[in-house]
C-alpha positions in Angstrom: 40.8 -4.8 -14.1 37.3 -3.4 -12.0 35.0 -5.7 -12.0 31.8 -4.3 -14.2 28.5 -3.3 -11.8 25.9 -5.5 -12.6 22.8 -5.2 -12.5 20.8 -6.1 -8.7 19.4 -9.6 -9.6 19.1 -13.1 -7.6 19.2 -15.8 -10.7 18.5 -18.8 -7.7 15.2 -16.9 -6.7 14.3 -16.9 -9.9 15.1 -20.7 -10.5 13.3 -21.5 -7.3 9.7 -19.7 -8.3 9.8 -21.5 -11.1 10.6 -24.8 -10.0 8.6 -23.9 -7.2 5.4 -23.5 -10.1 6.6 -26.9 -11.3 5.9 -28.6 -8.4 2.8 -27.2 -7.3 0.7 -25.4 -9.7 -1.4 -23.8 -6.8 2.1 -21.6 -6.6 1.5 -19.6 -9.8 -1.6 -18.4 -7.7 0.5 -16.8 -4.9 2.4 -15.0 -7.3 0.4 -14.2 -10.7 -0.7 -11.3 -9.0 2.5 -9.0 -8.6 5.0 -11.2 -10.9 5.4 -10.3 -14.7 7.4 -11.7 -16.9 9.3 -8.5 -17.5 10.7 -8.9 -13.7 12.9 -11.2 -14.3 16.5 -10.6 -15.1 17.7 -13.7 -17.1 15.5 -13.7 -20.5 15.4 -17.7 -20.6 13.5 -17.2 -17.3 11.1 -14.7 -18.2 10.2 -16.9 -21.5 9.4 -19.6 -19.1 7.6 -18.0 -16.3 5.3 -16.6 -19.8 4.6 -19.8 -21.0 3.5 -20.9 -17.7 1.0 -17.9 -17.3 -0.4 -18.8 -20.5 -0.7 -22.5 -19.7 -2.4 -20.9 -16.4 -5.1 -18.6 -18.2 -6.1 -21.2 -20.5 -6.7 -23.7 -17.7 -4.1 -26.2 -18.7 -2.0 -28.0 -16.3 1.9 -26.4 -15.3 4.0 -29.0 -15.3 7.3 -30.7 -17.5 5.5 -31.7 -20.3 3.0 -29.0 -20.9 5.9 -26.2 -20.2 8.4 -27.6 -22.6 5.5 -28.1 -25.1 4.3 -24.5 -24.8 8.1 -22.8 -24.8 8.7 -25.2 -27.9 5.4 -23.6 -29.6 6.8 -20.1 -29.4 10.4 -21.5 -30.7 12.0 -20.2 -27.8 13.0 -24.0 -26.0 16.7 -23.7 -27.2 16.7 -20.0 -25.5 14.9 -21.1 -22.7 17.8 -24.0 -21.6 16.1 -27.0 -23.8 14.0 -29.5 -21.8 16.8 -30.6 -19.8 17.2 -26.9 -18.3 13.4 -27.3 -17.1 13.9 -30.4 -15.4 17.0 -28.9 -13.6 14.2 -27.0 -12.1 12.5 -29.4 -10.6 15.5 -29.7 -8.5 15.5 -26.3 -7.1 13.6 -26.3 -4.8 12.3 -29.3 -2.4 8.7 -27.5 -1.5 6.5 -25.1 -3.1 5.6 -23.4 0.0 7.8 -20.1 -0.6 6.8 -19.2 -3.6 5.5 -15.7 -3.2 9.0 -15.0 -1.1 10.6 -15.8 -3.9 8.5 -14.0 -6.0 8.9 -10.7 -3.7 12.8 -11.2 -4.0 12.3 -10.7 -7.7 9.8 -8.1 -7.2 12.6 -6.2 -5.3 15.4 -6.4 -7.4 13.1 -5.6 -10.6 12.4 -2.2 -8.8 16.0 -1.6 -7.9 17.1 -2.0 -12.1 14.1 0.4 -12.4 15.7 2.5 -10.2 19.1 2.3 -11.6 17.8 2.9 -15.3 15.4 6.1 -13.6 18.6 7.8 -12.3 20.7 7.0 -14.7 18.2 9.0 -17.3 18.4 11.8 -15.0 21.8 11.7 -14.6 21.8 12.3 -18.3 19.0 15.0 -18.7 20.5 16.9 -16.0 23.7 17.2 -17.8 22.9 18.4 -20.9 22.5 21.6 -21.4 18.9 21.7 -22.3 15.6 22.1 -21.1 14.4 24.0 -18.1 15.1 23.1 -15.0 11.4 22.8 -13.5 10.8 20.7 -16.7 13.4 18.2 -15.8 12.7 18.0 -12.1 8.7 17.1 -13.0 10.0 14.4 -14.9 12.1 13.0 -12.4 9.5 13.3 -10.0 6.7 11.4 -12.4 9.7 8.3 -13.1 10.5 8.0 -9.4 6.3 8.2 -8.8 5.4 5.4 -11.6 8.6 3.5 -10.0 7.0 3.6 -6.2 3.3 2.6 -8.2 4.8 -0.8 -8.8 4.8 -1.5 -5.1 1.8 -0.4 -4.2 -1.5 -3.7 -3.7 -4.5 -4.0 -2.3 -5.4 -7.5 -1.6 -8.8 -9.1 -1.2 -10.0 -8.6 3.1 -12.5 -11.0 4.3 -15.9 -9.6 5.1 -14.5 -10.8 8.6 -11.9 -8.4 9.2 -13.5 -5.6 7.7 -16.1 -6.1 10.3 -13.9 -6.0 13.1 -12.3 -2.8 11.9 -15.9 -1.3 11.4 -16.8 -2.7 15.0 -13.8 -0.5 16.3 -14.7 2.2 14.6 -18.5 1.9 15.8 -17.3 1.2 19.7 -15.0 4.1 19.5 -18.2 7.0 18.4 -20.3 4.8 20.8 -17.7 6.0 23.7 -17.6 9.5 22.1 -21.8 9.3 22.5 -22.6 11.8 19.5 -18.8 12.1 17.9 -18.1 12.5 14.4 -16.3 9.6 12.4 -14.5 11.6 9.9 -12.5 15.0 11.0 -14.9 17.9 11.9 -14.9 21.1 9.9 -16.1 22.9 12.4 -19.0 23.6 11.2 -21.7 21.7 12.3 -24.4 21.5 9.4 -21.6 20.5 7.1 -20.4 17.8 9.7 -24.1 16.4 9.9 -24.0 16.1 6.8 -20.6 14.3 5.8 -20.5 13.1 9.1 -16.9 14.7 9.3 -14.7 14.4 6.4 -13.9 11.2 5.7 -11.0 9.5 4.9 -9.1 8.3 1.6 -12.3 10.9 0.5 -12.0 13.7 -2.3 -13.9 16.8 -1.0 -14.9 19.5 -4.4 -15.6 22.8 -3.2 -16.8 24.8 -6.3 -18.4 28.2 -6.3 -18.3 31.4 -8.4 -15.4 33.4 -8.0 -15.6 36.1 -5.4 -18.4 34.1 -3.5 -15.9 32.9 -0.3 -14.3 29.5 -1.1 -11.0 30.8 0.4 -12.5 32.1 3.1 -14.4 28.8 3.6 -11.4 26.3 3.2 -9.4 28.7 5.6 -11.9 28.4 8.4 -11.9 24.1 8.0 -8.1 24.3 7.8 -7.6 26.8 10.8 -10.6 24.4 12.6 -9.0 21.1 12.3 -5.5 22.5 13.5 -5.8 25.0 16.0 -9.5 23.1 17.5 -8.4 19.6 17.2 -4.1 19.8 16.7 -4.8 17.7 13.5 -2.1 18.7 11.2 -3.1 20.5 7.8 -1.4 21.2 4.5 -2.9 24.1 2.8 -2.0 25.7 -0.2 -2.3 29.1 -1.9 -2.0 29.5 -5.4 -3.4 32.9 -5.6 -3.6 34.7 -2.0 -0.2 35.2 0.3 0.8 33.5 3.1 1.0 36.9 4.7 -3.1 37.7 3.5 -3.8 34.4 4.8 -2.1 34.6 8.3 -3.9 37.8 8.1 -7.3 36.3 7.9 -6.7 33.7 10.6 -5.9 36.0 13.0 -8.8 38.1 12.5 -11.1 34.6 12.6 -8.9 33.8 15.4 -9.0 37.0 17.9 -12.8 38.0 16.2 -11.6 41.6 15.5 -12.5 43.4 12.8 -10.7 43.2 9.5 -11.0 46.7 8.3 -9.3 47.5 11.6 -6.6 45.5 11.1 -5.7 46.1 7.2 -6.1 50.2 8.3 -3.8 49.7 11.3 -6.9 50.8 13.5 -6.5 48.4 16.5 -8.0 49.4 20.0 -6.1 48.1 23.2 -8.4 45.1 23.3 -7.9 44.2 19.7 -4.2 43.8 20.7 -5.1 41.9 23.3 -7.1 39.5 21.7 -4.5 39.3 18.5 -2.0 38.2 20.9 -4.1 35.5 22.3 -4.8 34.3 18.9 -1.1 34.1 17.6 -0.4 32.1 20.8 -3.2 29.6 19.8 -2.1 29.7 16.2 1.5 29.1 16.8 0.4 25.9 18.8 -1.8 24.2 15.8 0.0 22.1 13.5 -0.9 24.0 9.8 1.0 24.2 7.2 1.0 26.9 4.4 2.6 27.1 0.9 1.9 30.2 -1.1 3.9 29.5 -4.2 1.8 30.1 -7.5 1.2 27.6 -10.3 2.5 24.6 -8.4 1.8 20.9 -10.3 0.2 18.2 -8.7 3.9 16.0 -8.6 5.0 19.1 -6.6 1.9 19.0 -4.5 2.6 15.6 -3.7 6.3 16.2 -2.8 5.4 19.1 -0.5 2.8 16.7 1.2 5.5 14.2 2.1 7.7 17.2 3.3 4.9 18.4 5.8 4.0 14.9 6.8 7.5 14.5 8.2 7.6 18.5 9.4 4.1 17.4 11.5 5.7 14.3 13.0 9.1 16.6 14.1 6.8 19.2 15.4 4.9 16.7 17.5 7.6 15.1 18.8 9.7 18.8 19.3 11.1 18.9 23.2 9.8 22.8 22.9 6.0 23.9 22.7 5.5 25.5 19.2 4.9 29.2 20.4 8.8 28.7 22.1 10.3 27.2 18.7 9.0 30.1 16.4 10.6 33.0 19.3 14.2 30.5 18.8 13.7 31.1 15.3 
């Protein structure tokens, strides 16, 4: 007979955290922060690693005594092992000094069960013969997205370090004597204003309609990659790709547009929209023109392009001799 999968797990992690807690209360610190009960797989072990939070936030002392006192409160000592389970602990581990990598070890397989449970929803969903099929891909993409949430921390940075990174960053504009700190839009009262756009920032560009704000965005977008080969996502929901491209190269080659939409092109205008495809073809900008696209799709393009802009910097070939393979 198979052997039945179980579940990813590490019982003598979990053992040694919490004997690790025992030993040292200062451990619970290392790992109060990202552990939760719920991580753990064996039930007994999640009761106890409770109790000892709750001894923690009420300023109590974690150790045999108080633990076996506080499981016994909740009538869970029997499921938790008895007393004699809790000293079995102790034994664990001999120092306290690994805590958080056994806490991490936990962290890891809790996410894998997630994991397994996520898929194995979708597995499900996807068979049945319901739903539509946009519908069920969102909601894969929002379970797999709260999944990759639970790894994401931010811990506290001493003032120190954050000065050294801001000294970098000061010695660097220093060097560039008058440089921007954020990305440049291209244009230059904007810039002064933002001081380039900054990052981890969110930038609002609201307006009428009919008053530009495609227009606008186009000319930052087409700035930042073809001025300064800093890759750009940038998407459409309402004009074509082919409009867009369109408005570049007329921004690009400074022709006029009424020439170009009326098929009116002198010699020279032919001349300069070649030189502005070849410059074009060289910046690292991305366009998606697909309409009504949700933000979990947004975010799964992103990732796309971010790995597109890393192969196209790395590519063997310059860009203008990749699109004439193509």
């Amino acid at each position: 007979m198979a052997n039945p999968r179980i579940p990813p797990h590490d019982l003598t992690a979990e053992q040694s955290v919490l004997g690790a807690i025992l030993l040292d209360k200062d451990a619970l610190i290392d790992v109060a922060e990202f552990l939760k009960p719920a991580y753990f797989y064996k039930e007994a072990h999640a009761q106890i690693f409770e109790a000892m939070l709750s001894l923690f936030e009420r300023h109590e002392p974690v150790d045999l005594v108080t633990l076996s006192a506080e499981v016994k409160k909740s009538g869970k000592l029997e499921a938790a092992g008895g007393t004699e389970y809790l000293s079995q602990l102790l034994d664990t581990v001999p120092t306290a000094a690994h805590a958080e990598k056994y806490g991490r070890i936990i962290h890891g397989f809790y996410t894998k069960r997630k994991l397994i449970s996520a898929a194995a929803r979708i597995t499900e969903t996807a068979f049945k013969d319901e739903g539509e099929t946009q519908t069920i891909l969102d909601t894969a993409e929002q379970e797999i997205f709260a999944i990759s949430q639970i790894h994401m921390r931010r811990d506290f940075v001493p003032i120190k370090e954050a000065l050294a990174a801001s000294f970098d960053r000061l010695d660097e504009l220093h060097k560039k004597a008058g440089g921007l700190r954020g990305v440049p839009s291209g244009f230059v009262d904007l810039d002064n204003k933002l001081a380039g756009m900054q990052e981890s920032n969110l930038l609002i560009l609201a307006a009428r309609p009919g008053t530009g704000k495609t227009a606008f965005t186009l000319n930052i977008a087409q700035n930042i990659a073809a001025g300064y080969k800093i890759p750009v996502a940038f998407f459409s929901l309402e004009m074509s790709k082919e409009e867009l491209v369109d408005r570049m190269l007329v921004a690009q080659a400074d022709i006029d547009a009424w020439r170009l939409k009326t098929g009116k092109l002198s010699d020279e205008d032919f001349t300069r929209l070649s030189e502005a495809m070849g410059q074009l073809a060289e910046a690292p900008l991305f366009i998606d023109d697909t309409p009504g696209l949700s933000i979990m799709e947004m975010r799964t393009l992103i990732v796309v392009g971010a790995i597109a802009a890393v192969a196209w910097s790395r590519s063997p070939l310059t860009p203008s001799e990749d699109i004439t393979a193509s």
